[in-house]
C-alpha positions as CSV (number, residue, x, y, z in Angstrom):
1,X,133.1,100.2,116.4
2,X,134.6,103.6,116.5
3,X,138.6,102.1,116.5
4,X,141.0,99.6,117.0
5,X,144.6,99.2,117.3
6,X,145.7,95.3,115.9
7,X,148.5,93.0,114.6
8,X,147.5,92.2,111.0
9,X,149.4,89.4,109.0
10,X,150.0,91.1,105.1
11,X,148.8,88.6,102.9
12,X,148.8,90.2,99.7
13,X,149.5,93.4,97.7
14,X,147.7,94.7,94.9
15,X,149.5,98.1,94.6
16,X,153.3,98.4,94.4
17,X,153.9,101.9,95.1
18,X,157.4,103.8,95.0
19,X,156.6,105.6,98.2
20,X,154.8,102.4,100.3
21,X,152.7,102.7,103.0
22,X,153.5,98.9,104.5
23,X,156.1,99.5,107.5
24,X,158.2,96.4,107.8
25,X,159.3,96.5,111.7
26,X,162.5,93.9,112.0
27,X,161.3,93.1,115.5
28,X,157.9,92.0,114.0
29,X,159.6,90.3,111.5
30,X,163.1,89.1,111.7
31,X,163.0,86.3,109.0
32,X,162.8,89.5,106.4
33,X,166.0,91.4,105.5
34,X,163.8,94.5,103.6
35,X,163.8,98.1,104.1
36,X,161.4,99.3,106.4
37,X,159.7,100.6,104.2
38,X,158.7,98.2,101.4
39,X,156.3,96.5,99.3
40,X,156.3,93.5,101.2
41,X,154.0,91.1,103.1
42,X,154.6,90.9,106.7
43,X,153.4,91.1,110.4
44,X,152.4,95.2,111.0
45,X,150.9,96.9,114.0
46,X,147.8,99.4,112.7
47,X,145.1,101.8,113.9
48,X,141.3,101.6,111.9
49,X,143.0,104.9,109.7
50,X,146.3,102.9,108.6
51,X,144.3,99.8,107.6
52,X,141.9,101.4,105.4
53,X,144.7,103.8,103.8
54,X,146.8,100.3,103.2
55,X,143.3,98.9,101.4
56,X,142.9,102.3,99.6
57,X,146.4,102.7,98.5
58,X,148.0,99.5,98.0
59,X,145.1,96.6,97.8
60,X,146.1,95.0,100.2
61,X,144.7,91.9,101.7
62,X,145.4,90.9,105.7
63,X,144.8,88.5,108.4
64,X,143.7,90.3,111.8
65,X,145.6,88.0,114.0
66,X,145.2,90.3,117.7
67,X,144.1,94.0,119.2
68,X,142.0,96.1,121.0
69,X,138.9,97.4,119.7
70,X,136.6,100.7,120.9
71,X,133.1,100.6,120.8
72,X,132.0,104.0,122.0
73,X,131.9,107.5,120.9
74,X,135.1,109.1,119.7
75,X,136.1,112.4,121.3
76,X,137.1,114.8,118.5
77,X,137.2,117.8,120.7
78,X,141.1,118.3,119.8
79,X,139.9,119.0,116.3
80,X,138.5,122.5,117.6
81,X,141.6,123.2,119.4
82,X,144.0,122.7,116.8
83,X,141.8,125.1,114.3
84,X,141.9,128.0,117.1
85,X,145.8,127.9,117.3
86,X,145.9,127.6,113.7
87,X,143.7,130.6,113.1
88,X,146.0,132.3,115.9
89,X,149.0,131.9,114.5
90,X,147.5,133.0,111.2
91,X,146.7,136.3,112.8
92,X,150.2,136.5,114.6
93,X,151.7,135.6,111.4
94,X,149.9,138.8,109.1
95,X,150.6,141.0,112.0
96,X,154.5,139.8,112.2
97,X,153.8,139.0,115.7
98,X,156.6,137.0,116.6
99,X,154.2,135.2,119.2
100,X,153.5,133.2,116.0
101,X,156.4,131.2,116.4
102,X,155.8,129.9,119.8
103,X,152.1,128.9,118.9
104,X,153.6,127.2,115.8
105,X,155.4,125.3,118.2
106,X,152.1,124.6,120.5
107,X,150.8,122.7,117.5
108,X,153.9,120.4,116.7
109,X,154.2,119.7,120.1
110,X,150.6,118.5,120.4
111,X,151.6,114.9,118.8
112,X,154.7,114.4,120.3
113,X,153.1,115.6,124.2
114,X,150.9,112.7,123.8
115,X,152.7,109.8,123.0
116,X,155.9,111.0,125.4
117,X,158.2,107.4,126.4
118,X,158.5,106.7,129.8
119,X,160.4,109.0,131.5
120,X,162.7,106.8,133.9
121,X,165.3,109.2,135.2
122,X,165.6,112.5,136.5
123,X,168.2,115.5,138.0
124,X,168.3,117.2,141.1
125,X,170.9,119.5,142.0
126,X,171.3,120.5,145.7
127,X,173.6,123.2,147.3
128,X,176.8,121.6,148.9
129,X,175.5,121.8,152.2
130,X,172.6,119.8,152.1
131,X,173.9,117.1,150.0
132,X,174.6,114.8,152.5
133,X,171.3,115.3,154.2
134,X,169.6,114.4,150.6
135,X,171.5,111.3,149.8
136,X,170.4,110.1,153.5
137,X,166.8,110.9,152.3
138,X,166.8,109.7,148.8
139,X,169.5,106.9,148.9
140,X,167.0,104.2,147.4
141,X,166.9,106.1,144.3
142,X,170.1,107.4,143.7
143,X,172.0,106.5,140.1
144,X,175.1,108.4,140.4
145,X,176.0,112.0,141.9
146,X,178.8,114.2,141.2
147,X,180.0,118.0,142.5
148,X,179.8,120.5,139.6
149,X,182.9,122.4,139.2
150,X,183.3,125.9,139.8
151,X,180.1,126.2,142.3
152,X,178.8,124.8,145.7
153,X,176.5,122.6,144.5
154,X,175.6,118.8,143.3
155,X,174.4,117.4,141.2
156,X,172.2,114.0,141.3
157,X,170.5,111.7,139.0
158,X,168.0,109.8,140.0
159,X,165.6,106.7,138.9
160,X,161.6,108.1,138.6
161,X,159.1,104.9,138.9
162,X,157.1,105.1,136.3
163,X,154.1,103.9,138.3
164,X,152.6,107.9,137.9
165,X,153.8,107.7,134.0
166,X,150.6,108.3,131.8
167,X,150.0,109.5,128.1
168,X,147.5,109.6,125.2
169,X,149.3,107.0,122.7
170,X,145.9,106.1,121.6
171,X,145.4,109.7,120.3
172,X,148.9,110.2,119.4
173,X,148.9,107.4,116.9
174,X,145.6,108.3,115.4
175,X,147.3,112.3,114.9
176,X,150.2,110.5,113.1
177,X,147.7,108.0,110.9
178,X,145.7,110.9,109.9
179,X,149.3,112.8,108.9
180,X,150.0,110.4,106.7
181,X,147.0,110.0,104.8
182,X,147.2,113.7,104.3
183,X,150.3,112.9,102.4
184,X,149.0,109.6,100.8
185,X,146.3,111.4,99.2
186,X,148.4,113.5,97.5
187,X,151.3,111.5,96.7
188,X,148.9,108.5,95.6
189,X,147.2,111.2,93.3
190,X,150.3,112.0,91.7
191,X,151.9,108.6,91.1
192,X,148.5,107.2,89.7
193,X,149.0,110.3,87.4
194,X,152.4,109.3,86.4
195,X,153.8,112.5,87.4
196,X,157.6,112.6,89.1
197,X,158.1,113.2,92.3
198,X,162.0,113.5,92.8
199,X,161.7,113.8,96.8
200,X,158.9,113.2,99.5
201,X,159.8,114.3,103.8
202,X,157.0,113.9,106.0
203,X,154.7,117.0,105.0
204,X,156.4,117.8,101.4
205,X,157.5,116.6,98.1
206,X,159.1,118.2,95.0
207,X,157.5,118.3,91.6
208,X,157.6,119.8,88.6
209,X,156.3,123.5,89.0
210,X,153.7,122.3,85.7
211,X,152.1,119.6,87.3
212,X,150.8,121.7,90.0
213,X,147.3,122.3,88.2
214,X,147.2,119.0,86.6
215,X,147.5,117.5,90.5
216,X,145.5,120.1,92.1
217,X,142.4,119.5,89.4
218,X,142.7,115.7,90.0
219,X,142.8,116.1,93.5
220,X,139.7,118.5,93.5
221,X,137.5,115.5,91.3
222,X,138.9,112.8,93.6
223,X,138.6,114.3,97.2
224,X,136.3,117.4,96.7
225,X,138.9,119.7,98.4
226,X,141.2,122.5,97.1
227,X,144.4,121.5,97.0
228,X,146.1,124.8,97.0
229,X,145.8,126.9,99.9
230,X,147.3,127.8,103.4
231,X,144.8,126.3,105.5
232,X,144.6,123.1,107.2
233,X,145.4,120.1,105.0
234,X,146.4,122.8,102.6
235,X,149.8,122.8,100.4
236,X,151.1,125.1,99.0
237,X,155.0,126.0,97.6
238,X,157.3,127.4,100.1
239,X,160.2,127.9,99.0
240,X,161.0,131.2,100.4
241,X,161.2,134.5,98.2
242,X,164.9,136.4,97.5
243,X,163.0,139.3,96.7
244,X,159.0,139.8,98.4
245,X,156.1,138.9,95.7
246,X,158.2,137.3,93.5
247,X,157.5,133.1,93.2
248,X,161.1,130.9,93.7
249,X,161.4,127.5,91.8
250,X,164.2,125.2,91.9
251,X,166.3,125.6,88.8
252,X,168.8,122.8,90.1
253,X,168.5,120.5,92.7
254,X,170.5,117.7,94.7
255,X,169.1,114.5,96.6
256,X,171.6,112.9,98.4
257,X,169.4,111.0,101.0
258,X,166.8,111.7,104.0
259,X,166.8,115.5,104.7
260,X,170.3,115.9,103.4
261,X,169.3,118.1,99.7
262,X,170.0,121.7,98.4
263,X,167.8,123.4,95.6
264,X,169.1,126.1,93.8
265,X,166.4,128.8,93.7
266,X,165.7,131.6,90.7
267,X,162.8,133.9,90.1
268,X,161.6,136.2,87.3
269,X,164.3,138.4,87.8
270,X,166.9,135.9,87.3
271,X,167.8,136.0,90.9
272,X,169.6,133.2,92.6
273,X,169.8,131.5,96.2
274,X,169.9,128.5,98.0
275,X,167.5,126.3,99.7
276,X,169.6,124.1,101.8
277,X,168.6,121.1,103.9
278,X,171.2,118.7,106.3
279,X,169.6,117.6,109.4
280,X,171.6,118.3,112.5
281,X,174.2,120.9,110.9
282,X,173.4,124.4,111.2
283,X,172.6,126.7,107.9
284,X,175.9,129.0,108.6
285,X,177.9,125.8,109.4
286,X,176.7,124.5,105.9
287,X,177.9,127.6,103.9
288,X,181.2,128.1,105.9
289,X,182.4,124.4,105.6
290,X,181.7,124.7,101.4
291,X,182.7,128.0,101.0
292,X,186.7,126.6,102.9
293,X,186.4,123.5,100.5
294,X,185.5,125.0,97.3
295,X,187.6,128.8,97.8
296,X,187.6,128.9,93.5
297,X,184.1,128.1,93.3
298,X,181.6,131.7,94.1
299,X,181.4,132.1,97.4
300,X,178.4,132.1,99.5
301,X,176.6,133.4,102.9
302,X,173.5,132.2,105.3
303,X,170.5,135.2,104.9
304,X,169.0,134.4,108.6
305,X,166.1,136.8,108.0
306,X,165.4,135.4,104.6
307,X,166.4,131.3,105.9
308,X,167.9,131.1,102.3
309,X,171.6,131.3,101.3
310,X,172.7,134.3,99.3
311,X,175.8,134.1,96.6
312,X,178.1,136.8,96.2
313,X,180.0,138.3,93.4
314,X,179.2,138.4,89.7
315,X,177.6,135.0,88.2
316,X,174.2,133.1,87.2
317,X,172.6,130.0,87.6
318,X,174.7,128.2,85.4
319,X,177.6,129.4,87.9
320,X,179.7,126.9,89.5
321,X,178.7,127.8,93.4
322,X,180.7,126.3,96.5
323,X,177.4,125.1,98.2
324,X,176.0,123.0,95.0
325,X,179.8,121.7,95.0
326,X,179.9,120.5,98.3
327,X,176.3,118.8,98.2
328,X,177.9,117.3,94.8
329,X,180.6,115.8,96.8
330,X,178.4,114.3,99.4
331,X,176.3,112.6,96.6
332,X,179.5,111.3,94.9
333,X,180.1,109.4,98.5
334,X,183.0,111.7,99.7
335,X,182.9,111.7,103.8
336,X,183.0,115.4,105.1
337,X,183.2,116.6,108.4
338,X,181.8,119.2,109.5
339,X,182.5,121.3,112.8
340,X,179.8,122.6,114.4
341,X,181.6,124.9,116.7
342,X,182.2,127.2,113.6
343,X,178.0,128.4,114.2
């Protein structure tokens, strides 16, 4: 058997971890009002990698109620692929190439092109003229159409059949399984070590700057691989520099939920910035917004070059800064708007 994809029934957990692997899907399971997330028993959809991460990692014990297994060869061609852009970008990357970026977003795109949704609408526009002459021709599949202002043309929306749909979910879903045991094995390490982790996203986490080694030696005598590194299935800390070849590390930092944290960054040289994170508000937007709420508080600007956020004035770390006030506010519960038209 080289895979399957089945329902399993969650009969019993032998590891309660802070960070679970066990997806609770409300669909799947109605009767259960739990997070998501969650260490509890329940009906879950897996792959062969997700199964043996949940035995691994949370001794877990399941009934394999339905699913689809494979019995021939797996094709791990993509493997080979991925390492070439890698490498590529790495080149791109020493050279400042900024071709780097658009390879950098080949590979995150190669997940996400195979396991696309149906696509069940799409847009035509015509010129004026001939609009009348496409309705005729198209009137089966038309959803609404409207003139756009200003020009001679129209615009339509359409249904697409999805008949001619196709993906690669099976390979998709086997990219994201192996993702996440990337992370497992690292996070799993560290939580079996009792060492804090204050916040995990999808392909980071933040820890102490000391436990670094402690992880990386037990993650050598558990796996066999170096942990720190830049190469694939790598980490490595990058938070980025305020001044070149010198390390930054979070003096201060601020959780106040899923990609919505600031870190307030120092070096050697007692340098200071900010590492700011708010998904779907841009990094100027951030600043300007704080810096208008907090006008006594020291004032500070978006570095674009640097992707970091630069104080300005006279102060030091201990320093009461308008960003660190406004992501204080947010994790006191205050509602703040914030108007992205100011980018």
């Amino acid at each position: 058997m080289s895979g399957f994809f089945v329902l399993i029934k969650i009969t019993e957990i032998g590891i309660h971890r802070h960070f679970p692997l066990i997806v609770c899907d409300p669909e799947l399971n109605p009767e259960l009002n739990v997070p998501r997330s969650s260490n509890t028993c329940c009906l879950m959809y897996v792959d062969h990698i997700t199964l043996q991460d949940l035995i691994k990692y949370q001794g877990v014990k399941c009934e394999v109620l339905q699913g689809y297994y494979y019995d021939g060869n797996r094709d791990i061609r993509i493997r080979n692929e991925v390492k070439k852009l890698f490498e590529l970008r790495l080149k791109y990357k020493k050279e400042g190439n900024p071709l780097q970026e658009n390879i950098k977003l080949i590979l995150n795109s190669i997940y996400g092109k195979t396991i696309l949704s149906p696509i069940e609408s799409k847009i035509t526009i015509v010129n004026d003229k001939d609009a009348i002459r496409y309705a005729i021709r198209n009137y089966n599949h038309i959803v609404k159409f409207e003139g756009l202002d200003g020009s001679d043309k129209t615009i339509f929306k359409l249904t697409k059949s999805i008949c001619r749909h196709f993906n690669f979910c099976p390979l998709g879903v086997n990219i994201l399984s192996m993702s996440k045991r990337i992370m497992c094995e690292v996070f799993c390490t560290a939580e079996d070590m009792g060492l804090q982790i204050f916040y995990q996203d999808c392909d980071s986490m933040h820890i102490f700057n000391e436990d670094i080694p402690k992880l990386a030696a037990e993650f050598k005598k558990r796996y066999g691989r170096v942990l720190i590194g830049k190469n694939l299935g790598q980490f490595h800390s990058d938070f980025a520099e305020i001044t070149p070849g010198k390390q930054s590390l979070a003096y201060k930092s601020i959780f106040c939920g899923k990609k919505t944290y600031i870190d307030l960054l120092t070096n050697d040289l007692n340098e200071v910035a900010f590492h700011c994170r708010m998904k779907g508000v841009k990094q100027d937007v951030i600043a300007l917004t704080a810096n208008e709420m907090f006008p006594e508080a020291i004032q500070c600007y978006y570095n674009e070059d640097k992707n970091i956020h630069i104080p300005v004035g006279t102060y030091d770390k201990d320093s009461e800064f308008s960003l660190m006030k406004l992501y204080k506010a947010l994790h006191d519960g205050q509602e703040i708007a914030f108007d992205l038209c100011k980018s």
